[in-house]
N, C-alpha and C positions, 0 to 999 in steps of 0.2 A: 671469097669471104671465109673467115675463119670458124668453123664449126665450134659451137656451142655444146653439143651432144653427138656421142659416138656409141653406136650399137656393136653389140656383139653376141654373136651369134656359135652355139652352145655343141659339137660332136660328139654323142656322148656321154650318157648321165649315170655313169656308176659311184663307185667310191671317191674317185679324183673330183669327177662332174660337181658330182654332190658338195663335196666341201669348196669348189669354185662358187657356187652359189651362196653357199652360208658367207667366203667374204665377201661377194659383191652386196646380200643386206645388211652383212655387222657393221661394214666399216665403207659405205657409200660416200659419207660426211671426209672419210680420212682421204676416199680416192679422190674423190673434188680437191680436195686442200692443195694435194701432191703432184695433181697433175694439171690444173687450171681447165677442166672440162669433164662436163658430167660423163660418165661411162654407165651406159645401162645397158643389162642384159636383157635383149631383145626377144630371142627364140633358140629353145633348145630341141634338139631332132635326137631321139634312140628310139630304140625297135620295142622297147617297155616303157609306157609312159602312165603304168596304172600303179604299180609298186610306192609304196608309202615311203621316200627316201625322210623325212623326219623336216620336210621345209615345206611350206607354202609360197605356191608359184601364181600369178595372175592365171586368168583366164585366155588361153589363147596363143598362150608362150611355148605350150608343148607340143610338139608333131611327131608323124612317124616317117617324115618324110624327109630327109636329106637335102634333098634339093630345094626344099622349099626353106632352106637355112643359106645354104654356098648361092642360091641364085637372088637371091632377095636386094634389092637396089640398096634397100636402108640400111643395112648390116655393113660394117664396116673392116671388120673384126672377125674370124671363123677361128675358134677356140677347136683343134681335134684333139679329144681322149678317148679315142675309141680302140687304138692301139693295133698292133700286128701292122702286116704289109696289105693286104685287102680287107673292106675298101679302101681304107683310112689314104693310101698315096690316091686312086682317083677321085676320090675327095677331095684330098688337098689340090691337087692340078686341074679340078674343076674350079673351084674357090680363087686360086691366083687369076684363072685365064676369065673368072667375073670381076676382077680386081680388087680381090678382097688381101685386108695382109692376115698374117699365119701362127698363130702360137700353138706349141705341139709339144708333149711331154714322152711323144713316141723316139723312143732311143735306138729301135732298133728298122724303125724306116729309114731315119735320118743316117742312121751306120750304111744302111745298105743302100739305100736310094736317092743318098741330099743333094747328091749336083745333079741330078735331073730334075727334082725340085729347087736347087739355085737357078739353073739356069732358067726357069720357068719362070721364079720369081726376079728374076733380072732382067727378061724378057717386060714383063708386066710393071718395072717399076714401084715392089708391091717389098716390105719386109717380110722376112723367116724369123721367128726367137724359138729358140726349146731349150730356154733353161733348167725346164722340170725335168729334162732329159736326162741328165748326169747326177747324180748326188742328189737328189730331194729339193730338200730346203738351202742346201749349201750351195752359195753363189760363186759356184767355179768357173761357170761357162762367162759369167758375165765379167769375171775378174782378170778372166785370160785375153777377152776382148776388149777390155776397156781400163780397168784399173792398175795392170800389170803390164799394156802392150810394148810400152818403151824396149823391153828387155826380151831376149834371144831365150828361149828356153832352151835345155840342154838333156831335161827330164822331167816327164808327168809321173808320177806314181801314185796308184789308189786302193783301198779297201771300197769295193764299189757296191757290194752286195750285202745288204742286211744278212737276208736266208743264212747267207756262207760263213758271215764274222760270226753269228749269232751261233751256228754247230761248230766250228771247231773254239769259241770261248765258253761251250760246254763242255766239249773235250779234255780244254787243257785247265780248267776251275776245278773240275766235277770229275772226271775220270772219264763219261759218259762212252761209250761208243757210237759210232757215228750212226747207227739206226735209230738209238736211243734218244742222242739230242736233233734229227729230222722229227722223230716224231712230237718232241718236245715241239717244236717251232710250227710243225702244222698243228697241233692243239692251240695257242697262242695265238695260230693267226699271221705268225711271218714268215711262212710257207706255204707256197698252193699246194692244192691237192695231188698236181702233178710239178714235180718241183725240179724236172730236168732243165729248163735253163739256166735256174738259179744253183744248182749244184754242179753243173757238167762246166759251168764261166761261161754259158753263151750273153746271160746278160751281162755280165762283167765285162765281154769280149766288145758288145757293142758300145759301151763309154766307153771306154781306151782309146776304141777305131775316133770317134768323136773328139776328147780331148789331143789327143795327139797331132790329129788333121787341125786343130786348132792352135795348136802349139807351134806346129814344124810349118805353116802353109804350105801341105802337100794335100796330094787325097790318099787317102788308105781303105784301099781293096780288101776289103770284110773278108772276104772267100781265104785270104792271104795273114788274117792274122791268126797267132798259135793257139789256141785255147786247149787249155786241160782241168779238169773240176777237183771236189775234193774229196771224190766217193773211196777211192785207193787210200785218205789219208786213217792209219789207224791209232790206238790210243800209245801201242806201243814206239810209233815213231816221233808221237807228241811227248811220252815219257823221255825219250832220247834227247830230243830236242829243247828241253828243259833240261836237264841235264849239261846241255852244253852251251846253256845261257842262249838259246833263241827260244824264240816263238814261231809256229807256223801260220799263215796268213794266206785266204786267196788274194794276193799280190795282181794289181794290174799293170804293165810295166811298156812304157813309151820311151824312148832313148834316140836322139841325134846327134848322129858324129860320121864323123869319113866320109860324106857326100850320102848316108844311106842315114834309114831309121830303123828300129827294132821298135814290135809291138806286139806285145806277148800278153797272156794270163795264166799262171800257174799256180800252186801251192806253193809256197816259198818258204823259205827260214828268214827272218831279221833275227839280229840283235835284241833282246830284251830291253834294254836301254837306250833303243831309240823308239822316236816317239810315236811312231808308226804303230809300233807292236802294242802298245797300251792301248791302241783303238779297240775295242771289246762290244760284245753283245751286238745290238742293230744296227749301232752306229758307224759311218761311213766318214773320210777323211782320204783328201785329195793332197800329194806332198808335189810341190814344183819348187824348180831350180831353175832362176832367172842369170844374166852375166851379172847385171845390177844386184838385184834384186836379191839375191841368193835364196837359199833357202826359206819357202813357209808352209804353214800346212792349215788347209781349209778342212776346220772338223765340225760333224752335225747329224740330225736326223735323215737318212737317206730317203727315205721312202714315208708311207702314209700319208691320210688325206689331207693333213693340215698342214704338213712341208710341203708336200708335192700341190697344195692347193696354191700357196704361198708363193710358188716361186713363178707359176703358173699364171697369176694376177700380176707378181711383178712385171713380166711379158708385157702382159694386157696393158697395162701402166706407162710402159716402155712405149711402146709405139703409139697408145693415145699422146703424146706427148711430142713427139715425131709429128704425127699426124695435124698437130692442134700449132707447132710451132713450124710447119711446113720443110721440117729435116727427115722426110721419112729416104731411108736410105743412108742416113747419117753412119753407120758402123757398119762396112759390112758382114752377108750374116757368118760366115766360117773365119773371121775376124782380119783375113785378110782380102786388097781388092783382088778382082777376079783374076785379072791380066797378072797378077804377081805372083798366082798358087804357081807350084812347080811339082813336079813330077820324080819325087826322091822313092829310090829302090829302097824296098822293104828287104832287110836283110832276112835268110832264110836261118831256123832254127840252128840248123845245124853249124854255123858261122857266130853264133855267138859264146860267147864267152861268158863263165860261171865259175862261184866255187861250186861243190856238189856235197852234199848228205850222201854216200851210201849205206843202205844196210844189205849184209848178206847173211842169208840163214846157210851154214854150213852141215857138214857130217860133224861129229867130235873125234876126232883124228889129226893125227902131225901132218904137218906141213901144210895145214892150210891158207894160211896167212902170205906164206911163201911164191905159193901159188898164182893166188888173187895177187899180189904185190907185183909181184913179175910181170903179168899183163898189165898193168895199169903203167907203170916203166916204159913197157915196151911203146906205147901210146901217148908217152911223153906227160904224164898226170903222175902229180906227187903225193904223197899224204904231209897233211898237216896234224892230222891229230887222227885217235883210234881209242874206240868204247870196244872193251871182250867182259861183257858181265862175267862174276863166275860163277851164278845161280845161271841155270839156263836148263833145259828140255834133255830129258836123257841122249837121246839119240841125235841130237842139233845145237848146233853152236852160234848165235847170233855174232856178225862180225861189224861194226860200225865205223866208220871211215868218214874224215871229214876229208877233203881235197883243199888243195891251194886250187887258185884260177887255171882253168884249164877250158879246152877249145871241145863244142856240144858234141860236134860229128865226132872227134877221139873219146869221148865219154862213152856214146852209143855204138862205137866197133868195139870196147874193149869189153863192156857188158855184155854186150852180144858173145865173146868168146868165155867170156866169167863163167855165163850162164850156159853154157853147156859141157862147162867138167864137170864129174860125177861126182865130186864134192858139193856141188850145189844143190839145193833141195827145193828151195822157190824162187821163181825171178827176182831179180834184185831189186829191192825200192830203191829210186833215185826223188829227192826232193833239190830244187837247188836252190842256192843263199847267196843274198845279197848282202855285202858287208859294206860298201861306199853307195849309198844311195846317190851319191851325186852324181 
């Protein structure tokens, strides 16, 4: 018999929790219309259930008890925003193996943990969605499983992290230095308090591993993708880089070709004039390249409670729907079937190919130029272009270098030797630039 009403049950009640509740009573009338069956929120389980979140709940709905939400017969639905890797994965693997299905906005269990939870959930005949996992409000997860799947991707690339677009489009607006605009952003509220994942790319690192495993159907070993943040980025290489008509971006960057895939997150340089680089402030924008399809770019609110609430109910929506028209199982959840994922090498840093930004701070003496040029030569790395301000530091000579494409591992022997002539005075910034996003 086809269910009339579908429960769901709540992991969870902080900021995200919170604004899942305010849709489920704004807009009840709109989920009815949309999905041909009522969805009501059943029981919500957090370890604080006295705190004034600014809604009114029935009597009966709030516990402090987990289990009395993942084991409950009537619940159909187990909603986790409780985030991190403990409890939140034996949460969710308690919940599938009660037969419950799963919506989850946690990006970085699913990075690290999701085919123990696919298999789980394919075990159990139950759905996965975490579209609040990637970009907020922006439907990339959903677009690359369903709306775009005809088509071979070739490339994900993304601005994945409010924190990060938001400090360096202070940087490069304002001047700011990077202390300057972190502490701007934790005032405002788009920075925790401790803001090491969102500055170092660990959160950036985890969407990539995500979209890309969804792009290529392979799995990608978290432990294995490159991540570098953008605490080394300073105002001075942001000056330079204006100057040479880029912009700098935490870049998140997924590529398939030659039987392997690359999955990186770095500081990068774009083109000013592509559309990438204009993504500025919180905002997050996801660019893919289809064989069809070619290029397009998904732009939006990445994060807060009313996108990430949003996208979070679409789920909900999603599989009440599955559920009520008896297709649950209908997409699978990493968008490809299981038996088809494959097992593509993650290419290692040092194998990839790049143009590069250097800057070197020299002594002010002859022949420096000469020098650094010869080793890079030797390394088989050209120069394309070259900044020698001629205001500069008494005693130091900033030397700036753009490179044509060149191979990571000869980058990193040749700076290695750079940086131990006695010319040299501080290790050399490397930023590297993407010119062909495709």
């Amino acid at each position: 018999m086809q269910k009339t009403q579908l429960n769901v049950g709540l992991l969870g009640f902080g900021t995200i929790g919170t604004g899942v509740v305010k849709v489920f009573q704004k807009n009840a009338d709109l989920i009815r219309q949309r999905t041909g069956v009522e969805i009501h929120l059943a029981r919500i389980a957090d370890l604080d259930i006295t705190t004034d979140r600014g809604v009114t709940l029935p009597e009966g709905v709030l516990t402090t008890d987990a289990d009395a939400v993942i084991t409950d017969p009537n619940i159909d639905i187990v909603v986790e925003l409780i985030g991190g890797y403990k409890p939140a994965l034996q949460f969710i693997l308690k919940a599938i193996e009660n037969g419950k299905h799963i919506v989850t906005a946690n990006k970085a269990l699913m990075a690290v943990h999701g085919q123990e939870i696919i298999e789980a959930a394919s075990r159990a005949k139950v759905d996965v969605m975490f579209d609040a996992a990637v970009g907020g409000g922006i439907p990339v997860i959903s677009a690359i499983k369903e709306n775009l799947c005809a088509n071979r991707f070739s490339t994900v690339l993304g601005i994945l992290n409010g924190t990060c677009n938001f400090i360096l489009t202070k940087m490069t607006n304002e001047g700011s230095d990077f202390a300057q605009a972190l502490a701007e952003a934790q005032q405002l509220g788009y920075a925790e308090a401790d803001p090491t994942f969102d500055i170092e790319g660990v959160d950036t690192a985890h969407k990539i591993a995500l979209l890309s495993a969804l792009c290529f159907g392979t799995r990608i070993d978290f432990d294995q993708v490159y991540t570098e943040g953008i605490t080394g980025i300073t105002a001075v290489d942001i000056d330079f880089a204006t100057q040479m008509g880029y912009k700098i971006k935490l870049l998140a960057i997924g590529k398939q070709g030659n039987g392997a895939v690359e999955v990186r997150v770095h500081p990068t340089m774009i083109p000013k004039s592509y559309q990438l680089a204009e993504v500025d402030g919180v905002f997050n924008a996801v660019r893919l390249s289809g064989d069809f399809l070619g290029p397009v770019l998904l732009y939006g609110s990445g994060a807060g409670m009313a996108a990430t609430a949003s996208a979070v109910m679409g789920d909900v929506m999603a599989i009440g729907r599955s559920i009520s028209s008896g297709a649950v199982g209908r997409t699978p959840i990493m968008g490809y079937c299981q038996d088809q994922v494959v097992d593509l090498p993650l290419r290692p840093m040092s194998e990839i190919t790049s143009h590069y930004y250097l800057r070197f701070t020299t002594l002010d003496t002859t022949g420096v130029l000469a020098q650094i040029s010869t080793i890079l030569g030797q390394h088989d790395i050209s120069i394309q272009s070259m900044i020698q301000p001629e205001s500069h530091a008494a005693d130091s000579v900033p030397i700036v270098l753009m490179t044509h494409e060149a191979k990571e591992a000869d980058i990193t022997e040749a700076l290695h030797e750079i940086d131990q002539l006695n010319i040299i005075q501080q290790p050399t910034c490397l930023i590297r630039v993407e010119h062909d996003l495709d």
